[in-house]
N, C-alpha and C positions, 0 to 999 in steps of 0.2 A: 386764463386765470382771471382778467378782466373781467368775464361775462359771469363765471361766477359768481366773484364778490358784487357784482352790481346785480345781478339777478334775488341774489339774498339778501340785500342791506335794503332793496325795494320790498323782499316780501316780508322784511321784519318793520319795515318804518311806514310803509307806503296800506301794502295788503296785510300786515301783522298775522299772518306767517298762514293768510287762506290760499297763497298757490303751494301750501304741501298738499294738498288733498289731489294735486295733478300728477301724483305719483303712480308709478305700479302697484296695480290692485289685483293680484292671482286672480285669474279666472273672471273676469269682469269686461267683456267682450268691447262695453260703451266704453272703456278706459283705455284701451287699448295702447293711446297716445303717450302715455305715463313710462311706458318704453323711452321714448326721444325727450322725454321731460324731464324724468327723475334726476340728470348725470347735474343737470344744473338746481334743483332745489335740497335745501338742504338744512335741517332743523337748528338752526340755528348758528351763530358765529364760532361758537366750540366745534359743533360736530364742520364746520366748514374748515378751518383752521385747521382741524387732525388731517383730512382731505389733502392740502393745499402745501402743506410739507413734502406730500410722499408726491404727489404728483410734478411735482417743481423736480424734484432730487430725480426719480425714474421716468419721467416725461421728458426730460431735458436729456437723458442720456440715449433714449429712443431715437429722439430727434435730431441727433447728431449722427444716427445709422443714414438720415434721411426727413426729409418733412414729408414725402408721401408713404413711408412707414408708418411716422408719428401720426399721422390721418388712419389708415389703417388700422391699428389699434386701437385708435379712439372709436372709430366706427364697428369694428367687429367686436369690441367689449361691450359696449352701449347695448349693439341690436342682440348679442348672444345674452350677456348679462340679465340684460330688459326681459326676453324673451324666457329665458331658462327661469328667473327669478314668478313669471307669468305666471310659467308653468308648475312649478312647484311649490310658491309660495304658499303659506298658511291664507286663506280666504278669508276673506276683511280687512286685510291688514294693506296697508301703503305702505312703499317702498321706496325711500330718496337718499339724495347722495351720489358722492363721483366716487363713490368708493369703488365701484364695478369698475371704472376704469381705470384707477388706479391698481386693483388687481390685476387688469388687463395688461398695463405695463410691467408689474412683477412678473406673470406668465411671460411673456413674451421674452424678457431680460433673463429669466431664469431659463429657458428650455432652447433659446435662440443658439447658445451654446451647445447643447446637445444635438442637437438638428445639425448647424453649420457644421461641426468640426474645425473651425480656426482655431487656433491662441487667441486673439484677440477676444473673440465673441464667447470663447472658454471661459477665461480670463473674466470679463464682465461678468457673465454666471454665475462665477463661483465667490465672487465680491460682491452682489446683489443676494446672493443664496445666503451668503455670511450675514450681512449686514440687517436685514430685511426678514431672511428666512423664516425663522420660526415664530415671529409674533405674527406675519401675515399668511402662514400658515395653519394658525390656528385660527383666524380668522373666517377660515371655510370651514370650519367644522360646525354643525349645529349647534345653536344655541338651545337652554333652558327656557320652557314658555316666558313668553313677556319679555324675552332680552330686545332692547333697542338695536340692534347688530345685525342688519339685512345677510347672512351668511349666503342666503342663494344667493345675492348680487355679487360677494364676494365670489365665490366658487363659479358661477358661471361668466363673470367678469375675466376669470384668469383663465379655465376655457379659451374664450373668446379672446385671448392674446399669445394663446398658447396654440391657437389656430394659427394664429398669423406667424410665430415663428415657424411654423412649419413650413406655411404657405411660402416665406423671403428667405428659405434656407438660402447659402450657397453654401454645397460642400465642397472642402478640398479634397484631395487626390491622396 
């Protein structure tokens, strides 16, 4: 969370806000990098702040499966997110924000229970599916031209942690 807020309070006071442009740009081969960039730029202290709630609250419960989980979905959101959002994003347009990995951890919190089969990891599911559910759900659904709302980062951020609960099932018997 560190690296975030010091990575944005530099690009708003320092570079006044010229490292967004090192975002995901669909299709844009020389930008490539914008993939491992994006999870840390972010337009500003609003849109960082909406960010930095949901990752604190489902990043912190990740992390208590594990800190090489908690890596794991950071990393399979970022690269799926980064990549999928590449791939399908509108052309021209940059893409930033942690929100990709913040879906990342909803995926993974949401479907870790379906996979595993425990009570516990049930249990967590159906309390991040409650709580969470339906406004970050609708979060992956396509936006209206012009909406500021990266929805491919969304959608293939939770992907990308929806892999990994796959990937750390354990099931019981």
């Amino acid at each position: 969370m560190a690296v975030l807020w010091g990575v944005e309070l530099l690009d708003l006071y320092v570079f006044h806000q010229a490292l967004d442009q090192f975002g995901v740009r669909p299709l844009d081969v020389e930008h490539l990098g914008g993939i491992l960039a994006a999870p840390v730029l972010h337009g500003g202290l609003e849109h960082l702040s909406s960010n930095s709630v949901g990752i604190l609250i489902l990043g912190t419960i990740v992390a208590l499966w594990s800190r090489r989980e908690f890596w794991a979905v950071t990393i399979a959101a970022t690269l799926v997110g980064g990549l999928g959002t590449w791939l399908v994003g509108h052309p021209g347009s940059t893409h930033i924000g942690a929100s990709g990995v913040l879906f990342g951890f909803f995926g993974y919190l949401l479907l870790r229970g379906v996979f595993e089969r425990r009570l516990g990891a049930i249990l967590i599911s159906l309390v991040v599916g409650y709580v969470f559910g339906s406004n970050m759900l609708a979060g992956m659904l396509p936006k209206t031209a012009g909406a500021m709302v990266s929805w491919e980062m969304h959608l293939f951020g939770f992907v990308g942690g929806a892999l990994m609960a796959w990937r750390w099932r354990r099931r019981s018997r």
